[in-house]
C-alpha positions in Angstrom: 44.2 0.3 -3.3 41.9 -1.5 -0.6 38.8 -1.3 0.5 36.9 -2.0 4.1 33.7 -3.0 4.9 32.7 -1.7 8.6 29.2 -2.2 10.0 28.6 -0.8 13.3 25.5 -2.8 14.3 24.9 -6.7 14.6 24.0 -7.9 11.5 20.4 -8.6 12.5 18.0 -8.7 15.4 18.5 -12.2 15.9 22.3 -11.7 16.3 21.8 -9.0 18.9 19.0 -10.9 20.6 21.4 -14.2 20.8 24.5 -12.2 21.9 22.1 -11.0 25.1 21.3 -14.4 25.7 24.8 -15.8 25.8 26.3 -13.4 27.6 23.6 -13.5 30.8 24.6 -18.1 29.7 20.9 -18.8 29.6 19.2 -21.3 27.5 17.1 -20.5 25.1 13.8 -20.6 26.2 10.5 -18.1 26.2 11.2 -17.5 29.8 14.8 -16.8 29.1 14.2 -14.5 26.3 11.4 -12.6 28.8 14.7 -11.7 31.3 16.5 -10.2 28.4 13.6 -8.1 26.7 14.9 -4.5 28.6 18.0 -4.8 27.2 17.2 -5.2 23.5 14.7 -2.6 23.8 17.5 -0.7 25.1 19.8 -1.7 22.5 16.3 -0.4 20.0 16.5 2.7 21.2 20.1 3.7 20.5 19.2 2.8 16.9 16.5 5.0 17.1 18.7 7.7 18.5 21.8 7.0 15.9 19.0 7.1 12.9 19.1 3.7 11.6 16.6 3.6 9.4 17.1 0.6 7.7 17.6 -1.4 10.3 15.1 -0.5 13.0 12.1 -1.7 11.3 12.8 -5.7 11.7 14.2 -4.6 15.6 11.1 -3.6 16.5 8.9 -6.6 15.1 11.1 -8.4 17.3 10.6 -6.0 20.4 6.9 -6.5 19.8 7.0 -10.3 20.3 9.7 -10.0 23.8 7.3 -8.2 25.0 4.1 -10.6 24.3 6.7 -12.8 26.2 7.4 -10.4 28.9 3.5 -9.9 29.4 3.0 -13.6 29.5 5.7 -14.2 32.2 4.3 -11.5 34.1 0.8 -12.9 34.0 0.6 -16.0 33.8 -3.3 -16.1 33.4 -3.4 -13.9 29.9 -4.6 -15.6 27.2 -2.8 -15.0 23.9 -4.5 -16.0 20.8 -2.7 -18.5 17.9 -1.2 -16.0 16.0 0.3 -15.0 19.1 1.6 -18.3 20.8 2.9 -19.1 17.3 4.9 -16.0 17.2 6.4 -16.8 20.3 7.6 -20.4 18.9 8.5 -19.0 15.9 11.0 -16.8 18.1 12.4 -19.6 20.1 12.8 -21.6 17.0 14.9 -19.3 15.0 17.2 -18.5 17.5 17.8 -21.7 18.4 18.5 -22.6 14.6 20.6 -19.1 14.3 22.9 -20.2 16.8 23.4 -24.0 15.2 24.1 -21.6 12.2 26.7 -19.5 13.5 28.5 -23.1 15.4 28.6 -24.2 11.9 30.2 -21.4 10.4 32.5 -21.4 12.9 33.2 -25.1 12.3 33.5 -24.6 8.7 35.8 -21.5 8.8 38.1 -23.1 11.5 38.1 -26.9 9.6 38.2 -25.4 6.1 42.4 -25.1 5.8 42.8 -28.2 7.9 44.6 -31.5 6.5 42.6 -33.4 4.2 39.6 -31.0 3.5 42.5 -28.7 1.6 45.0 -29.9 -0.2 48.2 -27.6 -1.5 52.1 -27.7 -2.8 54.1 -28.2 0.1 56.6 -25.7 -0.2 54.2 -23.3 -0.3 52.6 -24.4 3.4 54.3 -22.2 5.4 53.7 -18.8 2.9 50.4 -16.6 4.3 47.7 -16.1 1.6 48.0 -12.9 -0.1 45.8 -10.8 -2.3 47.0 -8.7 -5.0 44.1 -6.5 -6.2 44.4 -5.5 -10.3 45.9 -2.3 -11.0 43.1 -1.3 -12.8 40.2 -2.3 -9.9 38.4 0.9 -9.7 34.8 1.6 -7.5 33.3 2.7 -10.9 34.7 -1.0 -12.4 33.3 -2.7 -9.5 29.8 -1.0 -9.8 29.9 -1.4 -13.1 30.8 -5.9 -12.6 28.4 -5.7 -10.1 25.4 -4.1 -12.1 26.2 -6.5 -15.0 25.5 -9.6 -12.2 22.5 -8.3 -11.1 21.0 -7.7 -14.6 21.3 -11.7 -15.4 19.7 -12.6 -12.2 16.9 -10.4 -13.5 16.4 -12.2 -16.6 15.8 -15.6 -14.5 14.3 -14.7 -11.4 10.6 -13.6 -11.5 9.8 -9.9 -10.1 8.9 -9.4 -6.5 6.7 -6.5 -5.2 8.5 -3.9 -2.9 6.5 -3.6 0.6 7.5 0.0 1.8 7.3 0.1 5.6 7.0 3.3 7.2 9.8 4.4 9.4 7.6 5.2 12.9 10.4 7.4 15.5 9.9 6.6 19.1 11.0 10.3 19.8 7.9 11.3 17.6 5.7 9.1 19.6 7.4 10.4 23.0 6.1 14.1 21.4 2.5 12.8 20.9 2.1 11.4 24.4 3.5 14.8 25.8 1.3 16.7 23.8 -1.9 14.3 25.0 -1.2 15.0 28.5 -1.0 18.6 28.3 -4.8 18.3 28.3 -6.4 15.7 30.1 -5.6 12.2 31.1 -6.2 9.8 28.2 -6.1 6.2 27.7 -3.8 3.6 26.0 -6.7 2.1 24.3 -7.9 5.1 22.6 -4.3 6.0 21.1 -3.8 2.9 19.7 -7.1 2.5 18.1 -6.6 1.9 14.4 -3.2 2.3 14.4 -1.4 -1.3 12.8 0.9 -3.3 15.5 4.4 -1.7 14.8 3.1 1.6 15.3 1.2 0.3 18.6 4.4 -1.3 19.4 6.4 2.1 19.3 3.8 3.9 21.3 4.6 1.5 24.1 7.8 1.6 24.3 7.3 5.2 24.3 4.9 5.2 27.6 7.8 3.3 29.4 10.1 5.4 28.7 8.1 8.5 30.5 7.4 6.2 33.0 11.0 5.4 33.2 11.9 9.1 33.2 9.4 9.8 35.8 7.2 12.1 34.0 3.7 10.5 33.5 2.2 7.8 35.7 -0.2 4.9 34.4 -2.8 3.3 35.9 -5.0 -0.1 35.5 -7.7 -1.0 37.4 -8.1 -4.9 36.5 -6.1 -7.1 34.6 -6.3 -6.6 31.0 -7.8 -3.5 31.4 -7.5 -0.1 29.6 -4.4 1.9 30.6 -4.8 5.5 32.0 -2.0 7.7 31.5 -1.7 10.9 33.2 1.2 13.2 33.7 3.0 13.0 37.2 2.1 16.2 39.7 5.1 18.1 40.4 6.2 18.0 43.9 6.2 21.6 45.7 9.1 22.4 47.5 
């Protein structure tokens, strides 16, 4: 019997965001990461569309900050405050230190068999590794072994409270803004109000993609300023 693991997304945010970076060969840098921000918030959406729950959540906490990095490329003269400019470092850092990671592990992995770090019988050099699973290895056994692991971490390891983060769909927040329209034009600024940043982040990306699809048009009349948004007039034929 064997058994595969698949995943079909990267493994993180920080692995998506770095693969987007290598593959445009761009340093890392806060300008750098500004020229790659449509393309993970593409990459956000097809989760989003696919219904990753579980992973969406720390994709868009990362969206939020490209864009307070896209908005600062853009104009130059916005102020952000120190939460902010730390977020942004904190960003560059990580990825910088995520991608010495994954050199490492590469390093390691590729070393690891090499003459001296291993030694082993000669006349076994030339025979491949195998595995031989035990005849008795079942799923239920495996739960069962794995169970039994986690209940002697418990006894040691001090309990941590569970944060439940609500699951916000940008399809949801594409509805809303449709529905807001219908009426009258309405402002950014008076949707957002209240709401905490991951929602507000979601909303955004939700007015950009209407704007994208051509069906509402927004409108600022100073920089920094409150964002109309009103729905695009049909063109008569």
């Amino acid at each position: 019997m064997s058994y595969e693991l698949k995943f079909d997304y990267y493994e993180g945010p920080l692995d998506k965001l770095l693969n987007l970076v290598e593959e445009k060969k761009l340093e890392i840098t806060a300008v750098n990461l500004a020229e790659v921000t449509a393309d993970f918030i593409k990459y956000v959406e097809t989760l989003e569309a696919e219904g990753a729950r579980g992973t969406i959540a720390d994709f868009l906490i990362v969206a939020s900050k490209l864009i307070l990095i896209k908005s600062k490329v853009l104009l130059p003269g916005l102020e952000l405050s120190e939460e902010e400019e730390s977020d942004v470092r904190s960003l560059e850092f990580r990825l910088k230190l995520y991608k010495e990671l994954k050199l490492a592990q590469a390093r390691i992995k590729s070393g690891w068999s090499v003459p001296p770090l291993m030694a082993e019988r000669e006349f076994l050099a030339s025979i491949s590794a195998l595995f031989f699973p035990p005849s008795k290895v079942s799923p239920s056994v495996l739960l069962a072994a794995m169970e039994g692991v986690a209940g002697e971490f418990e006894k040691i390891m001090k309990p941590v409270g569970i944060v439940r983060q609500e699951v916000i769909h940008l399809k949801h927040k594409i509805q809303e803004i449709l529905e807001r329209i219908s009426g009258t034009p309405f402002s950014f600024g008076s949707m957002h109000k209240g709401k905490a940043r991951g929602e507000i982040v979601v909303l955004f990306l939700a007015i950009l993609h209407l704007v994208k699809d051509q069906i509402i048009d927004v409108a600022q009349e100073n920089h920094f300023g409150d964002i109309e948004v009103v729905a695009r007039a049909k063109k008569n034929h």
